[in-house]
C-alpha positions as CSV (number, residue, x, y, z in Angstrom):
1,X,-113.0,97.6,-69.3
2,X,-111.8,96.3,-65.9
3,X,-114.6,93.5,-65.1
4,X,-114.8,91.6,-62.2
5,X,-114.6,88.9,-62.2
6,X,-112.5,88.5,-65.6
7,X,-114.8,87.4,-68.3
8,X,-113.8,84.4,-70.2
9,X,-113.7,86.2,-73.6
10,X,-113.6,90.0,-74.3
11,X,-113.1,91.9,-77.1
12,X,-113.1,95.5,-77.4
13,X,-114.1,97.2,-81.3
14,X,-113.0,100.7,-82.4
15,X,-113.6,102.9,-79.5
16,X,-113.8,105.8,-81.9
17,X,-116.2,105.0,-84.4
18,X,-118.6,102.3,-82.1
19,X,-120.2,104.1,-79.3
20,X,-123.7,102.9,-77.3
21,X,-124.8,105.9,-75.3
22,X,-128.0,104.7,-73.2
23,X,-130.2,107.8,-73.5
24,X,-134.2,108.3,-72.1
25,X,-135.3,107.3,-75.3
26,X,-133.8,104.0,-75.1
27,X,-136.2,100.9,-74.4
28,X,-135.5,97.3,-73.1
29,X,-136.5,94.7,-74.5
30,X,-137.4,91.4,-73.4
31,X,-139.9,88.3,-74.1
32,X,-141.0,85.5,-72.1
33,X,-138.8,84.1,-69.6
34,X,-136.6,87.0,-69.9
35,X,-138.9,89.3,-69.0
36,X,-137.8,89.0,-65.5
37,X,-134.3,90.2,-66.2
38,X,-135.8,93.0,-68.0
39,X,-137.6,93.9,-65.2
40,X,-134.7,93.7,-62.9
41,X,-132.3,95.7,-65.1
42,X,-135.0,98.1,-65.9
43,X,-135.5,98.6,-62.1
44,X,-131.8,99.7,-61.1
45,X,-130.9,101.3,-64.7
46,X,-133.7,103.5,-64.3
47,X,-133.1,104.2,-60.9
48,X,-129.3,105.6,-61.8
49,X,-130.1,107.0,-64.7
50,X,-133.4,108.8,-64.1
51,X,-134.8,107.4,-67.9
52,X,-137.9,106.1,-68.4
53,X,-136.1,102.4,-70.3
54,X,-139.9,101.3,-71.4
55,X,-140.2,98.0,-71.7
56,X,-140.8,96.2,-74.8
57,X,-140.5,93.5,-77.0
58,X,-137.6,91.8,-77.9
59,X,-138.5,92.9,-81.5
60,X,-138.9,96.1,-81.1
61,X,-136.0,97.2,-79.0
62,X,-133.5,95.1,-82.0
63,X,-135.2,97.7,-84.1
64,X,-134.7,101.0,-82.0
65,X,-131.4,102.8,-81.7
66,X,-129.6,103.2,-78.5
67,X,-131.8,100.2,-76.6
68,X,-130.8,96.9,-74.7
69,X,-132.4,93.6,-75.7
70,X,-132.2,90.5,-73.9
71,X,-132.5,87.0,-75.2
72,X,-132.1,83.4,-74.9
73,X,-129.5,80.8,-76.5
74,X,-129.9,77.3,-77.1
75,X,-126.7,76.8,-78.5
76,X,-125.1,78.8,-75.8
77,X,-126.8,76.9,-73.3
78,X,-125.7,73.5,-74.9
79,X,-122.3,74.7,-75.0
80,X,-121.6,75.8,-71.9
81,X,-124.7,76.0,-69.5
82,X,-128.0,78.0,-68.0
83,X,-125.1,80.4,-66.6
84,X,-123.8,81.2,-69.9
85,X,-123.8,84.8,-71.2
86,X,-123.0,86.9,-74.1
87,X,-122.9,90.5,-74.5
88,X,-122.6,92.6,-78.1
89,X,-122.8,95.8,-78.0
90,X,-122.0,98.4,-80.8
91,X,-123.5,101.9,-82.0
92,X,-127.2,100.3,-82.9
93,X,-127.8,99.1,-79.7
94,X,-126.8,96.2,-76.8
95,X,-127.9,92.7,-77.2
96,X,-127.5,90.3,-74.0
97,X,-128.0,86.8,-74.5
98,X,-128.2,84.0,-72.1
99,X,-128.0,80.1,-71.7
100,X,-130.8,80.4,-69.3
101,X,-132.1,83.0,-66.7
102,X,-129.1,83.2,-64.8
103,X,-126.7,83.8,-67.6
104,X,-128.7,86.4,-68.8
105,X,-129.1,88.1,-65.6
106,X,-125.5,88.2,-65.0
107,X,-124.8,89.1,-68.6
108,X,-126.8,92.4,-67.1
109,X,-124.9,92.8,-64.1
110,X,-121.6,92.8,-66.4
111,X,-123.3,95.3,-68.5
112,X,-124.3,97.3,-65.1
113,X,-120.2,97.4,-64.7
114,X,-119.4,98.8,-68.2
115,X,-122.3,101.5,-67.5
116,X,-119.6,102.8,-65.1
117,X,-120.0,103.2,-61.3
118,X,-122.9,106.0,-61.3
119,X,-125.0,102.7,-62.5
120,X,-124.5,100.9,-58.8
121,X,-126.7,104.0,-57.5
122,X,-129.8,104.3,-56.5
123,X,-130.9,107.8,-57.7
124,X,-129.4,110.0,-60.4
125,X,-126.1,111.9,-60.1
126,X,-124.3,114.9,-62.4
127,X,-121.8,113.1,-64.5
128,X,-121.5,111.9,-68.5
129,X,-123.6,110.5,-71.0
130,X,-123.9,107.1,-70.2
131,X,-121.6,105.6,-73.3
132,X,-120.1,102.0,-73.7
133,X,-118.0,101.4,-76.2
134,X,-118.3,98.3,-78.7
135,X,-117.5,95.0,-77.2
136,X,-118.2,91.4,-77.2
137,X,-118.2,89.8,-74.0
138,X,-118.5,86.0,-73.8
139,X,-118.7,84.4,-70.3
140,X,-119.1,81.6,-67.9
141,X,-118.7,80.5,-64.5
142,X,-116.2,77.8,-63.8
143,X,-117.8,76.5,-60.4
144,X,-122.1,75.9,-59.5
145,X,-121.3,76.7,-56.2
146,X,-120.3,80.2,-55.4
147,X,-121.1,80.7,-52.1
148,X,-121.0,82.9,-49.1
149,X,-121.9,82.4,-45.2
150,X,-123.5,85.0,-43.2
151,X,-123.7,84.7,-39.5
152,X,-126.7,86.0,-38.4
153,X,-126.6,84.1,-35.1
154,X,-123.6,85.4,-32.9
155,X,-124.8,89.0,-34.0
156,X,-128.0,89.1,-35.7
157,X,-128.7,91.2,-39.0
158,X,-131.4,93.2,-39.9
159,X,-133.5,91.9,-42.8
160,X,-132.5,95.0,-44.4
161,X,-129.0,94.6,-43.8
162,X,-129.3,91.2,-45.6
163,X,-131.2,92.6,-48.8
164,X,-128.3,94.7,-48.9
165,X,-125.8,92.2,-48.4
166,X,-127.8,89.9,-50.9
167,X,-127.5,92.9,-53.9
168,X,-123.5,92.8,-53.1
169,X,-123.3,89.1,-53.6
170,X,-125.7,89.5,-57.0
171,X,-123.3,92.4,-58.1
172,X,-120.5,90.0,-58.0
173,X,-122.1,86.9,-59.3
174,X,-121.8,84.7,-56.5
175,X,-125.2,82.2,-56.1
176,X,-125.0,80.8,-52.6
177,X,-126.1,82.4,-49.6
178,X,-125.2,80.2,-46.4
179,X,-127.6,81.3,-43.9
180,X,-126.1,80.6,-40.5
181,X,-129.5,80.9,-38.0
182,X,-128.8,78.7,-35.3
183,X,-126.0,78.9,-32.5
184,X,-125.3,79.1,-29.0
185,X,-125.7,82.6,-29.0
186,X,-128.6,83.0,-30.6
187,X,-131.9,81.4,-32.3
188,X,-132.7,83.9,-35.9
189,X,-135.5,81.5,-37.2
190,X,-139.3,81.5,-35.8
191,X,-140.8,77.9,-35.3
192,X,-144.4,78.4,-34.6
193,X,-144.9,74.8,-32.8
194,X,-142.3,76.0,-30.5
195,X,-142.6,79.5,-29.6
196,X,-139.4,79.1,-27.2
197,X,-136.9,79.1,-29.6
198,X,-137.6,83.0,-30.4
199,X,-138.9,84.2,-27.2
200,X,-136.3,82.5,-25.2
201,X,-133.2,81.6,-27.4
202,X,-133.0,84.8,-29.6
203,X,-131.8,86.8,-27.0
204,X,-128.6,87.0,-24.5
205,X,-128.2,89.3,-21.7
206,X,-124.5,90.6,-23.5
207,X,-121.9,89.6,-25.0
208,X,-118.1,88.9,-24.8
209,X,-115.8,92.0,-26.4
210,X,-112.6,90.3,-28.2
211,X,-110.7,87.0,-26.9
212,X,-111.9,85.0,-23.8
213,X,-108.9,86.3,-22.0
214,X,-109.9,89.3,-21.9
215,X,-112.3,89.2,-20.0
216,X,-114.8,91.2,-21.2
217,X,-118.2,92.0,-22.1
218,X,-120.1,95.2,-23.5
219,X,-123.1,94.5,-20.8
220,X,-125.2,95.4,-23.5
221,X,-128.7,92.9,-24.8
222,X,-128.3,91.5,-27.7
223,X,-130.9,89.9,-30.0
224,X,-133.8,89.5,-32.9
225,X,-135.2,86.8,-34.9
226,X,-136.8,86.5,-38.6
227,X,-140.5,85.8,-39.2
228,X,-141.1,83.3,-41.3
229,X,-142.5,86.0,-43.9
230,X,-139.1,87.8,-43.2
231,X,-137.0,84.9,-44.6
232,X,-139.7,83.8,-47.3
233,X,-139.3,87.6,-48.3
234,X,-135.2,87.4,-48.2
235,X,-135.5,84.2,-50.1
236,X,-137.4,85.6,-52.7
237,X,-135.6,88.1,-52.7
238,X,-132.2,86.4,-53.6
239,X,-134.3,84.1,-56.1
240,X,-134.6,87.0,-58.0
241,X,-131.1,87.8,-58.3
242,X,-130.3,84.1,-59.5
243,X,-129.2,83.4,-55.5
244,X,-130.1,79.8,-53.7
245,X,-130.4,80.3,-49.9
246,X,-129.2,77.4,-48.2
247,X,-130.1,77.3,-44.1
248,X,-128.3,76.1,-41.3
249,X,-129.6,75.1,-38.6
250,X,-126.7,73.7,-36.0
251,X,-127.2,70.7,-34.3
252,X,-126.2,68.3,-32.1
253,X,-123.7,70.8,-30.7
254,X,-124.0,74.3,-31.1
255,X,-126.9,74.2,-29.7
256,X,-127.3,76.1,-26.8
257,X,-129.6,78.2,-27.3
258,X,-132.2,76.1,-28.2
259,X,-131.7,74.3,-24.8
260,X,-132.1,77.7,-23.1
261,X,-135.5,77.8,-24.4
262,X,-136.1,74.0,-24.2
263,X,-134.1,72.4,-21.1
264,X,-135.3,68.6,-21.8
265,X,-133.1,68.8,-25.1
266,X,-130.0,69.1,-23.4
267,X,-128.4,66.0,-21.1
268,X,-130.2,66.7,-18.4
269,X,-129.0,63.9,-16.2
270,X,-125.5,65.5,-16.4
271,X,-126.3,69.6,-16.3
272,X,-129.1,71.2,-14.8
273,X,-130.3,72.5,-18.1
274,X,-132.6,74.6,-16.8
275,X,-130.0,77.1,-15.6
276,X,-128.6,77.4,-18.9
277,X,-129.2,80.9,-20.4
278,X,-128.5,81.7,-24.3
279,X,-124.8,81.6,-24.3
280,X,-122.9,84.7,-23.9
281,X,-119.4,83.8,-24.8
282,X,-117.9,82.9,-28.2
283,X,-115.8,79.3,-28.9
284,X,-116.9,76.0,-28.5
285,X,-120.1,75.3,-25.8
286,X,-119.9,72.0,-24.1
287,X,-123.0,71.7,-23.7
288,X,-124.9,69.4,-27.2
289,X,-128.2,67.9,-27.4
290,X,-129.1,64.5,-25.8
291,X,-130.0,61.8,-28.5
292,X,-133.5,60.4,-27.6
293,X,-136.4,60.2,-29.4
294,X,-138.0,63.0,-28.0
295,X,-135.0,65.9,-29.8
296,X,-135.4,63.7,-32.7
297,X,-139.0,64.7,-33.3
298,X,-138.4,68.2,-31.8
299,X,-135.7,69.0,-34.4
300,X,-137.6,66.8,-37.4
301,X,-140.7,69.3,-36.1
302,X,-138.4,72.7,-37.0
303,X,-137.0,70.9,-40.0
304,X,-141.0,70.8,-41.3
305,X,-141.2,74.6,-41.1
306,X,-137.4,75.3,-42.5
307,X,-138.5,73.4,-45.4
308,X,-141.7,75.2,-45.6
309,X,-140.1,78.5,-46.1
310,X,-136.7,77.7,-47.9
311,X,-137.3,75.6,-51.4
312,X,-133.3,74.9,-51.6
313,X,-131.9,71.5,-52.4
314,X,-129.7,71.6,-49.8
315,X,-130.0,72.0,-45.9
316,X,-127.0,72.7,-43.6
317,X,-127.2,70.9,-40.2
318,X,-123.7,71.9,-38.8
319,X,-122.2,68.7,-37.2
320,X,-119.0,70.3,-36.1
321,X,-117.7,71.1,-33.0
322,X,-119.5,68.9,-31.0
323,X,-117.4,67.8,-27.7
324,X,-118.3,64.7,-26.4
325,X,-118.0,65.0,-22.8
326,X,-121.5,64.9,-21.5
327,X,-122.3,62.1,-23.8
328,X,-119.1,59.9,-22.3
329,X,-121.2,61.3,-18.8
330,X,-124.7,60.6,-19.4
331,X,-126.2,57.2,-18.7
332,X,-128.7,58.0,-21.0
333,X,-126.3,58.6,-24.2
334,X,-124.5,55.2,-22.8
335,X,-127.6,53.5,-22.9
336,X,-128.5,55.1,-26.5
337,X,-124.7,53.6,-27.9
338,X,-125.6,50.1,-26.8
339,X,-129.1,49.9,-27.9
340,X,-127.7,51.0,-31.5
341,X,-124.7,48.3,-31.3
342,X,-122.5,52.0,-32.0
343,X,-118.3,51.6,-30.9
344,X,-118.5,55.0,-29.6
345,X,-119.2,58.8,-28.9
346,X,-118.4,59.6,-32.7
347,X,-120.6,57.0,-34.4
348,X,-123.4,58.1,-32.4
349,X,-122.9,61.9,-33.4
350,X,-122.4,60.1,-37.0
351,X,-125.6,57.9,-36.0
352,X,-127.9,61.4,-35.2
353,X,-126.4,63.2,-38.5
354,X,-127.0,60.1,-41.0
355,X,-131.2,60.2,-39.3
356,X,-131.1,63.8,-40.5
357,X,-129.9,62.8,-43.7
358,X,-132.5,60.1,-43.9
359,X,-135.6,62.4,-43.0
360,X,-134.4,65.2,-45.3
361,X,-133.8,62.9,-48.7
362,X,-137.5,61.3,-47.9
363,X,-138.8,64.7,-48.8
364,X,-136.3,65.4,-51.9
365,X,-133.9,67.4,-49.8
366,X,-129.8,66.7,-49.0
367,X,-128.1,67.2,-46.0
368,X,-124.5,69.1,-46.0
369,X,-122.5,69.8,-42.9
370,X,-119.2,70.2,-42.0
371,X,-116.1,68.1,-42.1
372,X,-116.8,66.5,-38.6
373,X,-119.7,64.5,-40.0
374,X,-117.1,61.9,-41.9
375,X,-116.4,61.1,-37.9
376,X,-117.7,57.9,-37.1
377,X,-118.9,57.4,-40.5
378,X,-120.4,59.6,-43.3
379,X,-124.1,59.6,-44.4
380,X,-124.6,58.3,-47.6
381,X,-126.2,61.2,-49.1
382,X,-124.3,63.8,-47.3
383,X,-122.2,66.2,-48.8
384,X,-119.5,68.0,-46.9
385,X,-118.2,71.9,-46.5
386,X,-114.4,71.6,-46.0
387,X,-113.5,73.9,-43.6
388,X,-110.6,72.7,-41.4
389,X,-108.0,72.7,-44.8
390,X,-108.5,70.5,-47.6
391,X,-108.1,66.8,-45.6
392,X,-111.6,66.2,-44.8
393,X,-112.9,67.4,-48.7
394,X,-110.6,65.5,-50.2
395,X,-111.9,62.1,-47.9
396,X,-115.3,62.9,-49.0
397,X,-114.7,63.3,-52.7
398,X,-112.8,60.4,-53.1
399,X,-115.6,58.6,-51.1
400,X,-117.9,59.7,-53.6
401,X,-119.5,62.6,-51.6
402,X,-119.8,66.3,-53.3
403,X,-117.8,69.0,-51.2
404,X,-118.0,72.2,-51.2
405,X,-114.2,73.8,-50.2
406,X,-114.3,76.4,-47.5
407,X,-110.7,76.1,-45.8
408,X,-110.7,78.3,-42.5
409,X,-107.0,78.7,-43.8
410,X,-107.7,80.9,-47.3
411,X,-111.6,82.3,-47.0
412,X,-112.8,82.9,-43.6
413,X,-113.2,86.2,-44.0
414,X,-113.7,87.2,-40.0
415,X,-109.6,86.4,-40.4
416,X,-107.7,89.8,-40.0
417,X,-106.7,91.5,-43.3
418,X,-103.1,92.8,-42.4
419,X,-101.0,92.7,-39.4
420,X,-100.6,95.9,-37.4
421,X,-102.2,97.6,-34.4
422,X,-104.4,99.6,-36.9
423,X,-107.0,96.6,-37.5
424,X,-109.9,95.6,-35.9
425,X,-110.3,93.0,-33.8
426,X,-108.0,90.2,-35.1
427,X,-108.8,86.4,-35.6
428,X,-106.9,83.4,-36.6
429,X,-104.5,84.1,-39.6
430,X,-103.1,87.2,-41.3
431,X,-105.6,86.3,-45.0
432,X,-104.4,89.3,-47.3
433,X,-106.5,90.4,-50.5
434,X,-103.8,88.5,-52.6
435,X,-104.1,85.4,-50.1
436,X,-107.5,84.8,-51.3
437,X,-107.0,85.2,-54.8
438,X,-104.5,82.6,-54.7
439,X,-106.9,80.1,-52.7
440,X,-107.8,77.2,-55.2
441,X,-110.6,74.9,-54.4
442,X,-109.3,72.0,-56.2
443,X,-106.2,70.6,-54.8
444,X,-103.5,69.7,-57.4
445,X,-103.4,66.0,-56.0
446,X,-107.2,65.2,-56.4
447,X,-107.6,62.5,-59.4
448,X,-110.0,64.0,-61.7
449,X,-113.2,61.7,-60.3
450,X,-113.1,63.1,-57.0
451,X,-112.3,66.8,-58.2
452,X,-115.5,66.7,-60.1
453,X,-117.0,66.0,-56.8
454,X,-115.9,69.8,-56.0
455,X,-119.5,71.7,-56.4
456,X,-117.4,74.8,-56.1
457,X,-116.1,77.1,-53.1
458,X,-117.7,79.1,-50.1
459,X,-116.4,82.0,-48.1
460,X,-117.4,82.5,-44.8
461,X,-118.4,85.0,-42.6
462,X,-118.5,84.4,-39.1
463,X,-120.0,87.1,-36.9
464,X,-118.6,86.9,-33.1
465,X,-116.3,90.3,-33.9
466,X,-118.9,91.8,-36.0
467,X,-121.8,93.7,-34.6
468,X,-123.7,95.8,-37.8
469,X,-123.1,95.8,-41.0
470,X,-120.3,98.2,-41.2
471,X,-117.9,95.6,-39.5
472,X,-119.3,93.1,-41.9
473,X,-118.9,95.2,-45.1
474,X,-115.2,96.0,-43.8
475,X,-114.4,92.4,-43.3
476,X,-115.9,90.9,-46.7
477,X,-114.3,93.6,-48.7
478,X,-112.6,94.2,-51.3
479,X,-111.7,90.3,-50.5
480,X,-114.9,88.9,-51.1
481,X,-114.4,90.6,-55.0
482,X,-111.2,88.0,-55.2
483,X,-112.6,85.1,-54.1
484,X,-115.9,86.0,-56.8
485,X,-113.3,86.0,-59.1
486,X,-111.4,82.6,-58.2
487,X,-115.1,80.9,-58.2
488,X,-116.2,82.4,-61.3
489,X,-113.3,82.9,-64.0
490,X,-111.3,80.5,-65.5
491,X,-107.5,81.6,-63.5
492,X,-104.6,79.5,-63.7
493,X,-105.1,76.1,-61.6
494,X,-101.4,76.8,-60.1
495,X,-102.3,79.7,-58.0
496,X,-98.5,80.8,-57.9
497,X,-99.8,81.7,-62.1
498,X,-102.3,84.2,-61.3
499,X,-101.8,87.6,-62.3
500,X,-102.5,89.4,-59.1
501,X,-101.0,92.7,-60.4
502,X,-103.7,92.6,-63.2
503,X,-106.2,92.2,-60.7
504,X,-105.3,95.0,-58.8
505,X,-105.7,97.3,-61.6
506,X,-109.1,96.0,-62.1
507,X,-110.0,97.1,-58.7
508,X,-108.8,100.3,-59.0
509,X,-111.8,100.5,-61.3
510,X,-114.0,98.4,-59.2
511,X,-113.4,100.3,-55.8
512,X,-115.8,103.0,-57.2
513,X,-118.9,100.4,-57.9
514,X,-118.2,99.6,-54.3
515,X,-118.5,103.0,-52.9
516,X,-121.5,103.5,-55.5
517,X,-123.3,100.4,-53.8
518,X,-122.3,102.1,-50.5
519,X,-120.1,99.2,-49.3
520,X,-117.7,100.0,-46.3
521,X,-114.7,98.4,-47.7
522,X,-111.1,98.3,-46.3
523,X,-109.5,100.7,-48.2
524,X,-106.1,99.8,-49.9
525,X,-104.5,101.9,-47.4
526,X,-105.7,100.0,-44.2
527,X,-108.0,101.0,-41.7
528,X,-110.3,104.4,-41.6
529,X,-110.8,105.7,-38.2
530,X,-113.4,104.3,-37.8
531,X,-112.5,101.0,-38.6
532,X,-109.7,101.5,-35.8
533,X,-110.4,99.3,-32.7
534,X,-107.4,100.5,-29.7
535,X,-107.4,98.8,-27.2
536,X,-108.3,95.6,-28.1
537,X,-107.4,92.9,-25.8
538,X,-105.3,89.9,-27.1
539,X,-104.5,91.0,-30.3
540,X,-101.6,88.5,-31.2
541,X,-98.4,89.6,-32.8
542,X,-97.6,86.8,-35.5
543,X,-100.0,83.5,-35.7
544,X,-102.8,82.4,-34.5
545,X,-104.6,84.2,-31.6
546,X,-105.1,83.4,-27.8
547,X,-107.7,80.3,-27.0
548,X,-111.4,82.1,-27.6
């Protein structure tokens, strides 16, 4: 029974003489607030198996051979949380019981995996009786943060590519979905009160191919945007696999694209905004928003209708990357610094974020950005996403901010997979499948305060060398299934500890859910053709890459 990721407890009974075989006379059963769960597990089961599964009480399905029922536990739930599970199954049926609706939801997605990989299709397929033998499964996650970023900025993503994408994370019991909208490259959200944003910043006239120096682009229009009902619908979506969509909208520096659309938000007595396009290059874009009261209500305008349509606790508001130049330039920003008694460049970035952070907790919301925000002083409610290592994590938790660790170094995932000629388009560092299963969110050093501060661990998925969602697929997999793992099960703190080997094996068994699900994985192998980009220019040897 190779689960991923590694349940806390299993047990396996007498394979011989304790045998559940789902059959089309099985029901499942369900009552109240499980119902939903029911109806979700009903919904793919049936699908793959091409049974009927009628639903039914609770009560009924305990007393029918060969049929799953789901339940709540109080106890559980006092013991060890809503995303508690437990699974029994023997010859008189399967009984899942949760902590609380998420527990019991993943406690069917594990039950999904023992089904065998025919269960992660979507229609029926020749094959055997659909046995599980007895076992007691007893789980929960270590982290409440298990999260993943999608890019749908740099290149934008179907909805239906993100539904997809959404079932994947469900599948491996991550929770988080990072949704990155906003960029230079490209604006994915619609704002009614500013039409603009869509019409004008959604699309660029190409895009670059590779490293800056190259020197190339594909020529080649890129765009598309989500409706408001598109991301209520995608949000609704995830909610019903237990998944919190968290937005991102990037400001004050990647923010290009919104200038394109609306020139007075940029510095406009530095650059002629109003020759500014949507950017068509990748890296970091000099030109930020200016800091008067006008972009304040502008952006505090979009923030009404992101709130409107995503109910999450948290908002993302970027904060990094923002170069200062064209404040050091403009009179106005100048101006802005000594009306506000600020010392500099950073505290007025700091100054913008902790407004943000002040609009959003008036309306029960928190802010979270990245790293830079602790420049020029941290808002008090903020929390951070560690991305540049663990330095600017650790700051925060010891300050008494939550963090959520994403180090660029161990789980950016648009990072190359393996050296060699045979991959596609490299970035940054060679991050191996066994590289991420070693990441650990909590460093060693953190004093047990601050690492409670740690809401868990994100991997990221940034977008510039992905255009569909093959490319994505092939990037987050099969690594995105190790870090699920290091997020959800209890491994060894010392990384150095884990048994990768034992891992391995598991996937051997878990490659075929993946092809069942139709992910395009890399294969343990390396590349497919397909996958194979030659010619690629400034591909780097050992290291780092050339300058974007």
């Amino acid at each position: 029974m190779d689960l991923i990721p590694a349940p806390t407890h299993l047990r396996e009974w007498d394979r011989h003489a304790w045998t559940f075989e789902l059959t089309a006379a099985s029901l499942i059963g369900a009552d109240g607030g499980a119902v939903g769960v029911s109806r979700w597990l009903r919904g793919v089961l049936s699908a793959a198996t091409g049974f009927p599964l009628d639903a039914c009480t609770a009560e009924r399905s305990a007393q029918t051979a060969n049929s799953i029922t789901l339940a709540f536990d109080e106890r559980l739930r006092a013991e060890h949380g809503r995303e508690a599970y437990r699974i029994d199954v023997d010859v008189y049926g399967a009984r899942l019981t949760g902590g609380g609706r998420p527990g019991l939801f993943y406690a069917a997605q594990t039950l999904r995996q023992l089904l065998g990989p025919r269960a992660f299709r979507r229609a029926p397929v020749p094959g055997e009786p659909w046995k599980v033998q007895s076992v007691t499964v007893q789980d929960a996650p270590r982290f409440g943060w298990r999260g993943v970023l999608l890019d749908v900025s740099r290149h934008f993503l179907p909805k239906a590519d993100v539904l997809r994408f959404v079932d994947q994370l469900a599948a491996h019991k991550l929770n988080v979905l990072h949704l990155h909208l906003t960029d230079d490259q490209g604006w994915r959200i619609e704002i009614e009160r500013y039409p603009g944003l869509t019409a004008v910043g959604a699309w660029r006239e190409r895009s670059m191919v590779g490293f800056r120096a190259g020197g190339r682009r594909d020529d080649r229009p890129h765009g598309g945007y989500y409706t408001k009902d598109d991301l209520r619908e995608i949000v609704a979506y995830a909610a019903e696999r237990h998944i919190t969509v968290v937005p991102e909208i990037d400001l004050p520096g990647h923010a290009q694209a919104a200038i394109a659309a609306y020139p007075e938000l940029g510095n406009t007595d530095v650059v002629d905004t109003t020759t500014l396009g949507v950017w068509t290059d990748w890296g970091v874009n000099p030109n930020v928003l200016n800091v008067s009261e006008r972009t304040l209500r502008f952006f505090e305008g979009v923030l009404e209708e992101v709130l409107e349509v995503f109910p999450s606790e948290f908002v993302h508001l970027g904060g990094d990357e923002c170069p200062k130049d064209q404040w050091r330039a403009s009179a106005a920003a100048q101006a802005r610094i000594e009306e506000l008694g600020l010392a500099d460049e950073d505290e007025l970035q700091s100054w913008f974020i902790r407004h943000f952070d002040g609009w959003l907790a008036e309306r029960g919301r928190r802010l979270i950005g990245w790293d830079e925000i602790l420049e020029g002083g941290l808002a008090p409610g903020a929390a951070v996403s560690s991305w540049r290592g663990y330095a600017g994590g650790v700051a925060a938790a010891e300050a008494g901010h939550d963090v959520v660790m994403c180090p660029e170094q161990y789980v950016y995932l648009d990072h190359r997979q393996a050296p060699g000629e045979d991959e596609p388009v490299p970035v940054g560092w060679v991050r191996s499948l066994e590289d991420v299963y070693r990441f650990e969110p909590v460093p060693a050093d953190l004093a047990p305060a601050a690492a409670a501060r740690v809401l868990g661990a994100q991997a990221n998925l940034w977008t510039e060398f992905m255009d569909d969602a093959r490319d994505v697929d092939y990037r987050a997999f099969p690594r995105l299934a190790a870090f699920a793992e290091v997020v959800w099960s209890a491994l060894p703190a010392d990384p150095a500890a884990r048994d990768f080997a034992d891992f391995e094996r598991r996937m051997a068994a878990h490659y075929p859910r993946l092809d069942a699900l139709g992910v395009e994985y890399r294969r343990p192998g390396g590349p497919l053709p397909w996958q194979r980009r030659p010619g690629v220019l400034g591909r780097p040897v050992d290291g780092r890459p050339p300058e974007r």
